[in-house]
C-alpha positions in Angstrom: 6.7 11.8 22.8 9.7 13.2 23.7 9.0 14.7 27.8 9.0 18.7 28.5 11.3 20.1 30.5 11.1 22.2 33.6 12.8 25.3 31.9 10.5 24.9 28.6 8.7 27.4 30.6 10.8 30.3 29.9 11.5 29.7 27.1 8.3 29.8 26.3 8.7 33.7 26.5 10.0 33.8 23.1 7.1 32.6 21.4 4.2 34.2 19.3 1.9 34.4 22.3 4.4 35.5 24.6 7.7 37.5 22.9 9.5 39.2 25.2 13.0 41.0 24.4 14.4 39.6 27.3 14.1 35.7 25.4 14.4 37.3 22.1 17.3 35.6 21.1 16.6 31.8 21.7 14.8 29.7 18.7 13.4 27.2 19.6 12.4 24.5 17.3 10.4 21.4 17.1 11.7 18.8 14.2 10.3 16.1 13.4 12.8 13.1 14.3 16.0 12.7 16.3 19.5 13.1 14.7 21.3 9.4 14.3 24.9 11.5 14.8 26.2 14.9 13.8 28.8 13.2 12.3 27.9 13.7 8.7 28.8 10.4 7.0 26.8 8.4 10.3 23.3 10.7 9.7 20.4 8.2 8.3 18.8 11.4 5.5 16.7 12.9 7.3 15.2 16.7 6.8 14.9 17.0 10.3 18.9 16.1 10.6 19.6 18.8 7.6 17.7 20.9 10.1 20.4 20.7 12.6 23.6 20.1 10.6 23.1 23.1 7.6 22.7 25.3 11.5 26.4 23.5 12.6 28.7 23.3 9.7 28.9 25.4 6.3 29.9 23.6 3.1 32.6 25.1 0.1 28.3 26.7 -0.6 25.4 27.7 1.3 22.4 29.2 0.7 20.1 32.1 1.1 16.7 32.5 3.0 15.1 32.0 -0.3 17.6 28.6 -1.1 19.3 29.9 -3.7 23.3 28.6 -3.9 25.3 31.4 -2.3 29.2 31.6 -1.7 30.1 29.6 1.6 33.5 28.9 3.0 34.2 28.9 -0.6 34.2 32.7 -1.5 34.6 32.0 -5.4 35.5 29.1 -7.9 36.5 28.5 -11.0 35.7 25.7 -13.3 37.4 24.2 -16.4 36.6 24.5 -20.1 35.9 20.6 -20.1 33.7 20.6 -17.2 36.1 18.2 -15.0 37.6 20.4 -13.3 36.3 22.7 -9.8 38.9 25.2 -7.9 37.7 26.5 -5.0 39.5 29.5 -3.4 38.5 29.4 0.7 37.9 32.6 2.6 40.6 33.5 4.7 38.2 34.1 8.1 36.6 30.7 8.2 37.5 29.0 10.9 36.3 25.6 13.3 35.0 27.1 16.5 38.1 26.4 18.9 39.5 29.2 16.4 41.6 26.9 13.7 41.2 27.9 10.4 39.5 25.6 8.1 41.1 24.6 5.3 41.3 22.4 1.9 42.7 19.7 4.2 39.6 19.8 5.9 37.7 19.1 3.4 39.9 16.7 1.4 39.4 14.8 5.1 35.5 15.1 5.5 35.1 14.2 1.6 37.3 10.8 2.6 35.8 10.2 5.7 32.5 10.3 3.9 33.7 7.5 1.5 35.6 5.5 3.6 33.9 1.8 3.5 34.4 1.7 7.8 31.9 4.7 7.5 28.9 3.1 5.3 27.5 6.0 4.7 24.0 5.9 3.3 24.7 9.2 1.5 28.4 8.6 0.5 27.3 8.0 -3.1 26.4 11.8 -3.8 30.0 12.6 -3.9 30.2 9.4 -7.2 31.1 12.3 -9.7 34.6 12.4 -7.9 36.8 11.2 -9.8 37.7 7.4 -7.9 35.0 8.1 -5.5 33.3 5.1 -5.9 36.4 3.2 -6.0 37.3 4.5 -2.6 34.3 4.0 -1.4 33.7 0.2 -2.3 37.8 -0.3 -1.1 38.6 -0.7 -4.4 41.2 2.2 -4.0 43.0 3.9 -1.1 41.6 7.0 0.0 44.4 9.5 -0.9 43.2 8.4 -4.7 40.5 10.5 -4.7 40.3 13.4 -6.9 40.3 16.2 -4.6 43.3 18.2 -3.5 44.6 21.1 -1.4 47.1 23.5 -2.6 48.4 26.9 -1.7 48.7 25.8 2.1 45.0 24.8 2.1 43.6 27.9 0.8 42.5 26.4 -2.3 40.3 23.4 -2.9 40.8 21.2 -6.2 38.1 18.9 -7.6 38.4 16.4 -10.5 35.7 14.6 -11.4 35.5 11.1 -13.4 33.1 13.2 -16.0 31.3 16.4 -15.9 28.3 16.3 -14.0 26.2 19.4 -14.4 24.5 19.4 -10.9 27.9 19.1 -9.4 27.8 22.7 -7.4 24.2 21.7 -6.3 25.7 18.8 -4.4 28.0 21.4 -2.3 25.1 22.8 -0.2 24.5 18.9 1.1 26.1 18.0 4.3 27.3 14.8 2.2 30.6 17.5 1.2 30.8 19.2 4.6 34.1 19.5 6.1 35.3 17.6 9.0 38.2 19.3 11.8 40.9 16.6 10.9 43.1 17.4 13.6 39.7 17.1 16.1 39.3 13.9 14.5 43.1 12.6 14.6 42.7 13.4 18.4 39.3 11.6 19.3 39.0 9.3 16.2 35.2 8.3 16.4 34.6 9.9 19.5 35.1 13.1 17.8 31.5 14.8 18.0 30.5 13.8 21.4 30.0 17.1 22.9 33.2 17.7 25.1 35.0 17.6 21.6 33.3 18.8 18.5 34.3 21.7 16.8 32.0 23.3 14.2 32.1 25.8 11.2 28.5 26.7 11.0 27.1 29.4 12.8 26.3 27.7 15.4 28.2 24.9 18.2 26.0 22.2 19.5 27.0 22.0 23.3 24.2 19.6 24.7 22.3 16.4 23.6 19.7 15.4 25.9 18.8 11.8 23.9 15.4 11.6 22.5 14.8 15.7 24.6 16.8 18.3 22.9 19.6 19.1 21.3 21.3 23.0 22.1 23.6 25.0 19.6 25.2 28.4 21.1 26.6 30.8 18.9 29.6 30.5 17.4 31.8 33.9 17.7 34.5 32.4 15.4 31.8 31.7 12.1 33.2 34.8 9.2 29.5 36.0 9.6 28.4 36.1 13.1 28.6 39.6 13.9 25.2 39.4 11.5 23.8 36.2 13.5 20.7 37.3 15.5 19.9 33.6 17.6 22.3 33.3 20.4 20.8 29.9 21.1 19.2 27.2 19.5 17.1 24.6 20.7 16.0 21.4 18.5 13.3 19.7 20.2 12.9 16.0 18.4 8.8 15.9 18.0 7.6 13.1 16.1 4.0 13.4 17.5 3.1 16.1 15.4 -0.2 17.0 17.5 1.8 17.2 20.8 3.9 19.9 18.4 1.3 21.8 17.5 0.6 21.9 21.1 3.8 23.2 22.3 3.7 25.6 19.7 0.2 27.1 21.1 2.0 27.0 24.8 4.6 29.2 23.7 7.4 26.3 24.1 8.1 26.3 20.2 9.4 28.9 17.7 9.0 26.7 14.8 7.4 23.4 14.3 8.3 21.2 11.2 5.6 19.8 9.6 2.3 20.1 11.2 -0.2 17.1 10.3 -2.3 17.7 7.2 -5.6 17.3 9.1 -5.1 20.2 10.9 -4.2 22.5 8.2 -8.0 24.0 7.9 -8.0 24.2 11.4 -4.5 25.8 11.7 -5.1 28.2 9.0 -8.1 29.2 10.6 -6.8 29.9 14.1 -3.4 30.7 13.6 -3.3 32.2 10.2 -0.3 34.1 11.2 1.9 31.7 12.0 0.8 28.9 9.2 2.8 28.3 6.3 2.3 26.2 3.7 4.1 26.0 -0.3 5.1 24.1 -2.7 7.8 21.7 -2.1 10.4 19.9 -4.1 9.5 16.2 -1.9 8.1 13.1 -2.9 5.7 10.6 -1.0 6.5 7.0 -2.3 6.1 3.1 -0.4 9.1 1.4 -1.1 8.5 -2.4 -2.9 11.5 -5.1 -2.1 12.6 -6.4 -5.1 14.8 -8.9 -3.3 14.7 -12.5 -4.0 12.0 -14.3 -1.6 10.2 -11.3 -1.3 6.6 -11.0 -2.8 7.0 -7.4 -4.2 10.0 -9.3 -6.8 6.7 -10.2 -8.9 6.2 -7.4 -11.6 3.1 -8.5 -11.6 1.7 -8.0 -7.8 3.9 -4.5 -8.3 1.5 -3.7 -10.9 -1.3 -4.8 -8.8 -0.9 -2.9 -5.5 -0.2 0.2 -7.8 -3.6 -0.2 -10.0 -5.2 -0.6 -6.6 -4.4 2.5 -5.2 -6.5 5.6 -5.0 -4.6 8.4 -4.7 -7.1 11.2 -5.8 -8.5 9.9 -2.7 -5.5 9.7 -1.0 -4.8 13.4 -1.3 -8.4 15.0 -1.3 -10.1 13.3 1.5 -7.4 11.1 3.7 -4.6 14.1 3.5 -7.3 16.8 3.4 -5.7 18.2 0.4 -2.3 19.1 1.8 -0.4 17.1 -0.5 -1.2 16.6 -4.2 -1.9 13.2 -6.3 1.2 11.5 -7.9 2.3 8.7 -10.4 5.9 9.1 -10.6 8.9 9.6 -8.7 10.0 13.0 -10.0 7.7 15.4 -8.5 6.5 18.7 -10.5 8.4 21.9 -10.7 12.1 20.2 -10.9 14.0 22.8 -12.9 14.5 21.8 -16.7 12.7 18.6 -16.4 9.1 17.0 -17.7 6.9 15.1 -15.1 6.6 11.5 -16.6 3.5 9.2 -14.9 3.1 5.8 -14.2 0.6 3.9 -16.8 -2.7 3.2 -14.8 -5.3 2.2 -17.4 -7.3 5.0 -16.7 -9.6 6.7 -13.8 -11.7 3.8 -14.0 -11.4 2.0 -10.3 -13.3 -0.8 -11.4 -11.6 -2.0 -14.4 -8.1 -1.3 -12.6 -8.8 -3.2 -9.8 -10.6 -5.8 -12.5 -7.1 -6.3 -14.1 -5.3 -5.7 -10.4 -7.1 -9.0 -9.4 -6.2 -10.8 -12.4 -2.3 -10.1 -12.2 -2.7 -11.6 -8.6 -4.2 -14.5 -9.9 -1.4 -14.9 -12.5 1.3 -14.0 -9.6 -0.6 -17.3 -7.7 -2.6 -15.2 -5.1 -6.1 -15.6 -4.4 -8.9 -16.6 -1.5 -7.4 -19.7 -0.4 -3.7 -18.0 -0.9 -3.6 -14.2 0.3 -0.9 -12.0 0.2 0.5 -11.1 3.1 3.2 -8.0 3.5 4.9 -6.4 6.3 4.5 -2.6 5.6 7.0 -0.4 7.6 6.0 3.2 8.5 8.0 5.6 10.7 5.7 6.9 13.7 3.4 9.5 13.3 -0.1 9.9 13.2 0.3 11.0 9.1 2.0 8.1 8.5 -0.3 5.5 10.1 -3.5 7.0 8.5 -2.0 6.5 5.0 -0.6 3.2 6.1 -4.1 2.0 6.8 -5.6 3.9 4.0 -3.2 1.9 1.3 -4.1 -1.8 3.2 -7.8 -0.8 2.9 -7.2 -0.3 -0.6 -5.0 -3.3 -0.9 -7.7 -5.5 0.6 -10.1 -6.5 -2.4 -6.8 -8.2 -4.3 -6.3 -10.5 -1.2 -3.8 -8.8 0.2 -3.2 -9.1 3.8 -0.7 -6.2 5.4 1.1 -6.2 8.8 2.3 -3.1 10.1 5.3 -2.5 11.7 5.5 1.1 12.8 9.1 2.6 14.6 10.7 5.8 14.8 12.3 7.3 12.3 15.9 6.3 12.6 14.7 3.1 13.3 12.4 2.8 10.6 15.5 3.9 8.0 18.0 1.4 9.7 15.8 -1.8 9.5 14.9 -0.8 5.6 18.0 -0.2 4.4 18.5 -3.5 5.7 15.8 -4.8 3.7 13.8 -6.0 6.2 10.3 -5.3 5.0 7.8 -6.4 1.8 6.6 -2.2 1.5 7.5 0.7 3.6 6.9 4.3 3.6 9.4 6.5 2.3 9.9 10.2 1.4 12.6 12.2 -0.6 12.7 15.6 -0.2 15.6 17.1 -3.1 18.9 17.8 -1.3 19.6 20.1 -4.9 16.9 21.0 -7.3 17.9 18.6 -10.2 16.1 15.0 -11.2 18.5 13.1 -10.9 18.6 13.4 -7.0 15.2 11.7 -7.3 16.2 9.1 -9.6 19.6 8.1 -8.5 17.2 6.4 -5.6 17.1 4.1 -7.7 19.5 3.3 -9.1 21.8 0.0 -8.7 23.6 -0.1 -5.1 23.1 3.2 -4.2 22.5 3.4 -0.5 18.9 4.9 -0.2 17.8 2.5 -2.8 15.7 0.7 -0.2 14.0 -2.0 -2.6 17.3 -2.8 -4.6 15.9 -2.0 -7.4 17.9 -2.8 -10.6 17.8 -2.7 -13.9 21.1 -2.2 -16.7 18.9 -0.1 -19.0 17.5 2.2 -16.3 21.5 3.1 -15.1 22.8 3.2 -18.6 20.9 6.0 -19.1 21.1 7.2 -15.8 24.8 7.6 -16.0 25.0 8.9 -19.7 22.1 11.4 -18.8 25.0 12.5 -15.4 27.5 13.1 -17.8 25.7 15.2 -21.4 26.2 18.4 -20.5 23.0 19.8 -23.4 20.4 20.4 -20.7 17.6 19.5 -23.1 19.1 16.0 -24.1 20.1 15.6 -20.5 17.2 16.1 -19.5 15.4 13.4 -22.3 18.6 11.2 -21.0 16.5 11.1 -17.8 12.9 11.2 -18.9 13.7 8.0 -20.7 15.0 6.2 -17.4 12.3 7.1 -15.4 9.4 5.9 -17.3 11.6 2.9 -17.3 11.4 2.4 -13.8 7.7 3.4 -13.7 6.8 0.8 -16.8 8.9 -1.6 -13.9 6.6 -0.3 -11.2 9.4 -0.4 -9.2 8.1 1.8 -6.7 4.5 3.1 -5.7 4.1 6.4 -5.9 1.8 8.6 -3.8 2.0 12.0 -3.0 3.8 15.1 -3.8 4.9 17.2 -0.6 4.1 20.8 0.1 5.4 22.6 2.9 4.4 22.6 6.1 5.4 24.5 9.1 4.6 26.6 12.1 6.5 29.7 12.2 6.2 32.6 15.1 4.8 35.3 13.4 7.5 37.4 15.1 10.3 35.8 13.6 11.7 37.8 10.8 13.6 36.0 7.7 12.0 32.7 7.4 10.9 32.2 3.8 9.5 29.9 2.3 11.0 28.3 -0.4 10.9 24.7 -2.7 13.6 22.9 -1.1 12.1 24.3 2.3 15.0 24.8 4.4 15.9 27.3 6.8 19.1 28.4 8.3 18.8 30.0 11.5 21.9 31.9 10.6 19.3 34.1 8.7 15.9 34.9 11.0 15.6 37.1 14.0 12.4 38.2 16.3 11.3 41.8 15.9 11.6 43.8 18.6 
């Protein structure tokens, strides 16, 4: 639990229980994890690293307090009859905070730097609709063969992508296509965001990082918007034990806290009715199986078996105290222009599932005097364990013997990207509200594809759904590939996210919203 420090006790003055004008302008919040880097190709996915990074740099699009795309450093564009290609005209006052402009140059640079294979960035793959961008990225071509471009002395942006992709400005509001200050970089290399040298676009600078504490962002005078900036200061306060959180919160030491634990919820709501928010959320719940060769979970058939076996009715209602709702598929409800598929579960009836469960892992060789035994991953937090021990419960009629191996988050992502586990917890919450930044996850050798997952069918259609531009068979394009996936139980499904956060009742412009995040460029305490 990260320690609190002396001055926490001021700060403190700015919260809901004790708001003075004097602390008015310092936000202090608690998310849930600590950033792996602010360098955006070196981050590991996390919200809680979107947190800090949407608050630091602004992409060619932003968005609003309600998370709708807005005009960024990009003040308009233009896009081609064919779909290919994007021109983006930059405003004229942006600007890194030492006071250079930024410029297409800038952004040609981040977009490379993202791509480049010395980065291997876990999120380079959401810039693929570039045209060469994969190429670059796997070293197959040099960098200055990607398809972007700046022209008129770096006031305007080209894009050309391989084939039209109609989520393509969605992607622009991901840190994935934030710009990077190249001539920062061409003077510390690597070193370039340790504190002493970053630079910034956002409106805010970080200027401290107290490992595993705090990290603190000042504002920054040279952002085009900040004479409309309330927060001078911002404090992120990594706080992975949620209950210690809610804590802080009540002492006055938090502003916000990220994603209270869903057993507290009636308690919270009940107590602090003001400051609890709670709404539906574009984020899915799911256990990553390893489809890797020596690896249990590469049996279809025990894949099948731990999903039949899993209650997730009682998952939601009773072990998450109904703050998250049942699922059976990847995509989770309310994605724009897109039908929920499910899994195929023979039914509500537990008995004959688990009947048929325990005959696929007699078929897959597993029985009394041979049990299953996984290694189930799970980042640390209190959430996380009880549906960790929940699923093994569960899991424990077919024979199946789990050992958990609990870390924190960064940790946790690290060591399963690496493929070092049979089942571990994961969660996707949609960078852009379109399915296929659900289902790329798993699609072959894309980064956050944890299990490697892989099948030629499922892609095909993948990639012919990312480039039909007719929403409707786009849309049926991707529908098809899922319940592909799902007839491969390539994944096990559990729970759809809604929102969950703490939120001083006296901060003004925080809303609520599906893809729940929240600029700090945007709120304010009343006075």
């Amino acid at each position: 639990m990260p320690s609190i420090r002396p001055l926490m006790g001021a700060l403190a003055l700015s919260s809901a229980l004790f708001a003075s004008p004097l602390y008015a302008q310092t936000l202090n919040i608690g998310i849930i994890g600590e950033p792996a880097s602010l360098d955006t190709s070196q981050v590991s996915g996390g919200t809680w690293e979107a947190d800090v990074l949407k608050d630091i740099y602004e992409g060619l699009l932003t968005q609003d307090p309600e998370g709708h795309r807005i005009p960024g450093v990009a003040k308009s564009w233009d896009i081609s009859d064919d779909g290919k290609t994007y021109t983006f005209h930059l405003r004229d006052d942006a600007k890194w905070s030492d006071g250079k402009p930024v410029t297409a140059e800038d952004f040609v640079f981040g977009w490379q730097h993202m791509l480049d294979p010395a980065s291997a960035s876990k999120y380079a793959y959401m810039l693929y609709p570039v045209k060469n961008a994969e190429a670059v990225n796997t070293g197959k071509m040099p960098a200055d063969q990607l398809g972007v471009e700046s022209l008129d002395d770096g006031k305007t942006f080209r894009v050309t992508l391989k084939e039209p992709a109609p989520y393509f400005l969605g992607i622009l509001t991901h840190y994935t296509a934030f710009p990077v200050p190249k001539h920062v970089f061409d003077e510390y290399g690597k070193q370039w965001t340790q504190m002493d040298h970053i630079q910034t676009n956002g409106a805010y600078k970080p200027t401290s990082w107290v490992s595993h504490d705090h990290i603190t962002a000042e504002k920054n005078p040279e952002f085009h918007d900040a004479a409309k900036v309330a927060i001078d200061t911002v404090n992120y306060y990594p706080t992975e034990d949620r209950n210690a959180g809610i804590s802080r919160f009540r002492a006055g030491e938090l502003d916000v806290m990220r994603e209270y634990t869903s057993d507290r919820y009636q308690w919270l709501k009940e107590n602090l009715p003001d400051a609890t928010h709670m709404s539906p959320f574009l984020g899915s719940y799911y256990y990553v199986l390893n489809h890797r060769d020596g690896h249990p979970t590469a049996d279809i058939r025990v894949r099948e078996a731990l999903n039949l076996a899993v209650r997730r009715d009682v998952m939601s209602k009773q072990i998450m105290a109904n703050t998250f709702l049942p699922a059976n598929a990847l995509v989770p409800p309310g994605v724009n222009h897109y039908e929920t598929q499910h899994m195929t579960l023979d039914g509500d009836d537990m008995n004959a599932r688990m009947a048929e469960a325990k005959k696929l892992m007699k078929e897959a060789g597993y029985g009394p005097d041979k049990p299953l035994n996984l290694r189930l991953r799970y980042n640390s937090s209190d959430e996380h364990k009880k549906i960790a021990v929940a699923l093994a419960a569960m899991w424990k009629p077919l024979g199946v013997n789990v050992q958990m191996i609990n870390s924190e988050a960064t940790v946790h992502y690290q060591s399963i990207a690496n493929g070092d586990f049979d089942v571990a917890r994961a969660g996707w919450v949609a960078d852009y509200d379109d399915a296929e930044n659900f289902l790329t996850l798993l699609h072959t050798g894309v980064g956050n594809n944890y299990g490697a997952y892989s099948n030629p069918k499922y892609d095909k259609l993948l990639d012919q759904a990312n480039v039909t531009l007719d929403e409707d068979k786009r849309a049926g394009l991707m529908q098809q590939a899922e319940q592909i996936a799902l007839g491969d139980y390539a994944l096990v499904p559990l729970l759809t996210y809604v929102t969950r956060n703490l939120v001083n009742p006296k901060l003004q412009g925080w809303e609520d919203n599906v893809q729940d995040d929240h600029l700090s460029r945007w709120v304010s305490f009343k006075q």
